[in-house]
N, C-alpha and C positions, 0 to 999 in steps of 0.2 A: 531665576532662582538666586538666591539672595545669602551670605552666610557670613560668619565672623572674621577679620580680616588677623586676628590672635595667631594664626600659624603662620603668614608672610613675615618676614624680618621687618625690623626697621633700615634705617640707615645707619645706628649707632651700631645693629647686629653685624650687618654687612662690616663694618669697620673694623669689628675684634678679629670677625673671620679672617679679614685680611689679614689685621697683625697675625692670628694666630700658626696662620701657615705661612707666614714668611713673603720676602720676596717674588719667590714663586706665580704668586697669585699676585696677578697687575691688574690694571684696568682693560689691557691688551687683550692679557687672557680670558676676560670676561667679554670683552666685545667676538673674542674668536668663537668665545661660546654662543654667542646671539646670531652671530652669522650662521653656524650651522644647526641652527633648530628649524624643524622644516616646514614650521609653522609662522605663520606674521607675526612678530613683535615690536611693540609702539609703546612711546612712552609721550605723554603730555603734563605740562605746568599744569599744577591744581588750578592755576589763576586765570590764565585765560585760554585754556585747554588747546597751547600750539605744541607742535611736536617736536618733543626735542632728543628722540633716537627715534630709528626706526632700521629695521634688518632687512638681509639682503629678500630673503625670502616673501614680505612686505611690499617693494621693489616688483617683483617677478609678479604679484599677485594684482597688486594696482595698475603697472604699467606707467610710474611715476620712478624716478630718481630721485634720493636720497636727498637729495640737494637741494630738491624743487620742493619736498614737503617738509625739512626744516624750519622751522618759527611761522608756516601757515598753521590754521584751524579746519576743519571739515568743509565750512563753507567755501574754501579757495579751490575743493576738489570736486565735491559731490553736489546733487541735485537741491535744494533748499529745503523739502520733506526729506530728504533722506538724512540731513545735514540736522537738522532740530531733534531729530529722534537721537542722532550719536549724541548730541550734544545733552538731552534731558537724561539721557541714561547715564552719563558723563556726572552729569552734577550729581544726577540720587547716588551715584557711589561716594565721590567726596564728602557728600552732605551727611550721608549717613553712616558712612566709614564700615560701608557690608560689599561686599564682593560680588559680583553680580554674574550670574549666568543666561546667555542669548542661546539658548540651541540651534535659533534660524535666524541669522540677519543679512536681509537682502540688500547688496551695495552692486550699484554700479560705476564698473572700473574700467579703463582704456578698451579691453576686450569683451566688456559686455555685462550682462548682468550674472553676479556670483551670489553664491549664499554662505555664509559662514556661520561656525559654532564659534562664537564668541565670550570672554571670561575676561571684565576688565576688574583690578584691585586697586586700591588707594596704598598710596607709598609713604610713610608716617615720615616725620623729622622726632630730634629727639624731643620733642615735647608731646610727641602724640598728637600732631596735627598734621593733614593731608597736605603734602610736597607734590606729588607725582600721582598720578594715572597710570597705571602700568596696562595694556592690554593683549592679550595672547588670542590671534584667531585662527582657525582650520577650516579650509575649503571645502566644505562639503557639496559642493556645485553636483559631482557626479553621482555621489553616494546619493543624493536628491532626485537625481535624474532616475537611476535604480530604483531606488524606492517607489517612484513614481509610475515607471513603468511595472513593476512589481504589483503595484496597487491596481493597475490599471488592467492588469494582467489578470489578476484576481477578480475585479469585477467581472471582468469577460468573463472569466470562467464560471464564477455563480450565475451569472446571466446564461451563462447556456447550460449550466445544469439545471436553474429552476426552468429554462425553455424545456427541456430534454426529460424531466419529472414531471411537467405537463402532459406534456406529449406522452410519457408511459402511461400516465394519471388517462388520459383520454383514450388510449390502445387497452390500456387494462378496464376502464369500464367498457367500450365497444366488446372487449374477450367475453366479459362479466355477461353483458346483454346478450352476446352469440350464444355462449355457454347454457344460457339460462333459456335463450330462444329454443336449441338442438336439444335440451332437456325436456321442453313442453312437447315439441313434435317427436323426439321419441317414446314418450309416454306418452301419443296419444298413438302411435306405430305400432305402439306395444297393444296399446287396446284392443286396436284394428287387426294386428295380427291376433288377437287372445279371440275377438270376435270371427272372423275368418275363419280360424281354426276350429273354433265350436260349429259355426257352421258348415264349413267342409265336413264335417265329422258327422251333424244334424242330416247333410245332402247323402252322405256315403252312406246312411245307416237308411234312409230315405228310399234310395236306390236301388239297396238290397233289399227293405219290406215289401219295396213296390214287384221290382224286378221277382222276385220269389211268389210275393200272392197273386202277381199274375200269370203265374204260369198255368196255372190249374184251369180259370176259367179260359185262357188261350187252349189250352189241349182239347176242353170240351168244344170249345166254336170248332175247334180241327177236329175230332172224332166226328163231331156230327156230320160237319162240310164232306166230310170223308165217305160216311155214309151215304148223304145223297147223290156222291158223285155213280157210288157205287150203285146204289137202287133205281138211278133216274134217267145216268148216262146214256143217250138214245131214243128216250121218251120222252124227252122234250124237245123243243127245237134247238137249232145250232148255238143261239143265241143264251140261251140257257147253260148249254155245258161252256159255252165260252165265260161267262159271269161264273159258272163255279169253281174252274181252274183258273178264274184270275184272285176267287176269294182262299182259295187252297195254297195258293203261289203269295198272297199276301199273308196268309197264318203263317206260313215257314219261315217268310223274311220276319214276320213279326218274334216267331221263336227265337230265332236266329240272333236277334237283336236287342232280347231281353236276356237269353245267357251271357250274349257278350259284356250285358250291363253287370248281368250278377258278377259275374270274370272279376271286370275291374273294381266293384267295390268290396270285393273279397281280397284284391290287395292288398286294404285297410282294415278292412274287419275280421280275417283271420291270416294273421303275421303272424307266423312262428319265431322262437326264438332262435336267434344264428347258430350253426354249427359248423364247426369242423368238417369243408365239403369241396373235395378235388374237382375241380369246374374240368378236367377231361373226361372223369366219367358223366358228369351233368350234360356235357358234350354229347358223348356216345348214346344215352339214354334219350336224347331228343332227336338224333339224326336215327337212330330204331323207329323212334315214331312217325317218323316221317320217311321213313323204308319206302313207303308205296309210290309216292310223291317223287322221289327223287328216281326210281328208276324209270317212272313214267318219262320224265324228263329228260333222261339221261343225265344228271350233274354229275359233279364230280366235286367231294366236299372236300376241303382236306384242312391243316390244324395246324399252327406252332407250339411248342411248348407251352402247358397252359399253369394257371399256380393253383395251389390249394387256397383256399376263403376261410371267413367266418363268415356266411352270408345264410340267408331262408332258401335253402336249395331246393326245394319245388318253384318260388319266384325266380330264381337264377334260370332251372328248364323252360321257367316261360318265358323267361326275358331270349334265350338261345331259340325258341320256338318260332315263337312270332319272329325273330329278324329275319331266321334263313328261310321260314314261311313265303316271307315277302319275295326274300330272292329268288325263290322257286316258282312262287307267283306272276311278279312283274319281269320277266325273262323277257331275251328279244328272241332272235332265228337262231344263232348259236346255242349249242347247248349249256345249261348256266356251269359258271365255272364259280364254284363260294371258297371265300378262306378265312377262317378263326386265326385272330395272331391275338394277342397280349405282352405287352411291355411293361417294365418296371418304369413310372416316372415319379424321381423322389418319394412323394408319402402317397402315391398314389397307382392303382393297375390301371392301363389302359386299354380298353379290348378294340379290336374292330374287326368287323364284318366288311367285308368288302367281294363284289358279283359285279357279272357281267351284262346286268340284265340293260331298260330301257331309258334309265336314269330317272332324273327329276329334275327339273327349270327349279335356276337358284329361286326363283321368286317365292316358292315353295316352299324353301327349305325347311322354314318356322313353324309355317299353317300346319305342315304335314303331319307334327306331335301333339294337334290337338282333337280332343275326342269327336268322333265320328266323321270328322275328316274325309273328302275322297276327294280326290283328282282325276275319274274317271268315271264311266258309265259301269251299272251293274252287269251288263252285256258284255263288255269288256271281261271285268273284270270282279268278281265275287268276294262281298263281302260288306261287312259295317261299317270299317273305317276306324275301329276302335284300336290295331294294333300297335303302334307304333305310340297312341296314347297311353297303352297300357303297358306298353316300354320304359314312357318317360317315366310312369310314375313310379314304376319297379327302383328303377336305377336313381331315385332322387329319393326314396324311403331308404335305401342303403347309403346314403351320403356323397353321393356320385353327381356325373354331369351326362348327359345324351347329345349329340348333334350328329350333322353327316354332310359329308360331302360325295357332292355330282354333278351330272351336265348330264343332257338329253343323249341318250344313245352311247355314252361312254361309262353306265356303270355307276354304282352307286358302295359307297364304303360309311358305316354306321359305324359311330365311336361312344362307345361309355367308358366313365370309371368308375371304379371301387377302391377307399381309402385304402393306403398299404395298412391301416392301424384296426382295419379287419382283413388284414390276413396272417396269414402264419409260414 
């Protein structure tokens, strides 16, 4: 950068100033001022650009004595590219009497390679012709080094923000395609459940038409069979009454297993709406019904505190029906010992049933709540197999869960819940 050299004095200025302040102001006091400026200052002949001041600070910078760069030129110190460029810059200021500004000029000095901001001026005589060179430089060596690391610092860092906006750029489309994946599969979950549902709903209504219109012609096949056991028993051969009470003993199991169908799809097809229902008298009113059962057995039932519901209190009796049914049923030698508890856990009652009967191998545990289900021979032990699936489905229309824990011969404890957010 290049400017007018109109605001440096001349020589004739510098003169007055002297006169005007006196003795004071020597040449002394002017060089004391060159010494402590903390910057290099140099002065060279317009004519054949050797140096003829130069300050202490200049000295320190170069790593040359004062003595040693008196009436030398650039080339006596510096590299011969380095020495041509002081020197063409040198002359365009003379030549054209503009002030020159260097922001970066690289020289290498005793200790190494430095950088300077450099500002050299033409020094007028009284005629307005260039005398002198005057140059003032400042070591920017370190401010450079700063900078540089600075810059260097900065790359880094865009460099690993545009790595790091990649890398979101590629996690946020992978999110975008999961997103968009778990969207298709749960619309089509939704489908499959919306289909499911219809057709659970199609099988339970299914169940019920079938289960219901065959009872009628099942009763006739059993009135008749019943009749010829009655009219024939004896008039025939053995063989005969044996074929009839095996066709009389399959009508019953067949009855038997079309009510228990009706049973379960009447958990569906007629729900009542929940009310307001103390699950100890729902208690009492199942253990009445099962009066005969129990004292045959000898059990002995007994109850913790139990809560009030919003629940279908006829499905609650069957749900209490069927459990202690079973522990009455599957009993060992002991007489059964049953117990009703219920706990509050957080948003949720916990009930369980727990006897002393035959147990059930873990292996079991799961198969045992699905419908028609058995683990055993009809000789054993009497029935469809439907109980316990007609458990689950009670306790899962009321937004519950069912399982159970046991082992062979140590007893078996059934656990449901019911939200606390139906109860009261």
């Amino acid at each position: 950068m290049v400017t007018s050299p109109a605001a440096f004095p001349t020589r004739a200025a510098w003169g007055n100033a002297l006169i005007e302040h006196g003795s004071e102001v020597t040449e002394a006091f002017l060089d004391s001022i060159l010494e402590h400026i903390p910057n290099m200052v140099f002065v060279k002949d317009a004519a054949e650009l050797r140096f003829v001041r130069f300050n202490r600070a200049g000295e320190a910078l170069l790593g040359y004595r004062r003595e040693d760069l008196i009436g030398k030129n650039d080339y006596d110190f510096f590299p011969k590219s380095e020495a041509d460029f002081f020197t063409s810059r040198d002359r365009e200021v003379l030549a054209r009497g503009l002030v020159l500004d260097i922001p970066e000029e690289p020289i290498h000095t005793r200790s190494g390679l430095r950088y300077l901001h450099t500002k050299k001026v033409p020094v007028l005589d009284e005629q307005g012709r260039p005398r002198y060179l005057l140059g003032i430089s400042e070591d920017i060596t370190e401010r450079k080094a700063v900078e540089e690391q600075l810059r260097r610092a900065h790359e880094d860092l865009e460099g690993k923000v545009a790595q790091r906006t990649s890398e979101l750029q590629r996690v946020n489309a992978a999110l975008q395609a999961e997103v968009a994946e778990r969207r298709t599969v749960e619309a089509t979950l939704a489908a499959k459940a919306q289909g499911l549902a219809r057709s659970n709903k199609e099988l339970e209504q299914y169940a019920y038409v079938a289960s219901h219109d065959l009872q009628e012609p099942l009763r006739m096949v059993t009135s008749y069979m019943q009749l010829i056991a009655e009219r024939y028993r004896g008039r025939l051969d053995a063989s005969a009454d044996e074929f009839i009470g095996y066709a009389l003993d399959g009508a019953g199991r067949m009855k038997k297993l079309i009510d228990d169908l009706l049973t379960y799809s009447r958990v569906s097809t007629r729900r009542r709406d929940p009310v307001s229902t103390d699950s100890a008298v729902v208690l009492a009113r199942t253990l009445d019904n099962l009066r005969l059962a129990i004292e045959e057995s000898g059990a002995v039932v007994t109850h913790s505190r139990l809560p009030t519901l919003l629940v279908d209190d006829t499905q609650l009796q069957q749900l209490f029906q069927n459990l202690i049914g079973n522990a009455l049923k599957f009993r060992g030698a002991a007489s059964p010992r049953i117990h009703v508890e219920a706990t509050r856990r957080e948003l949720e009652w916990q009930f369980s049933v727990a006897d002393n009967g035959i147990g059930i191998d873990v292996r079991h545990h799961d198969e045992i709540f699905m419908i028609f289900r058995r683990l055993h021979g009809r000789e054993q032990y009497p029935g469809t197999g439907i109980g316990l699936a007609l458990c689950k489905k009670i306790v899962e229309q009321q937004g519950g869960r069912i399982w159970l824990e046991s082992e062979p011969g140590r007893g078996t404890t059934v656990y449901f819940t019911i939200p606390a957010t139906q109860s009261q």
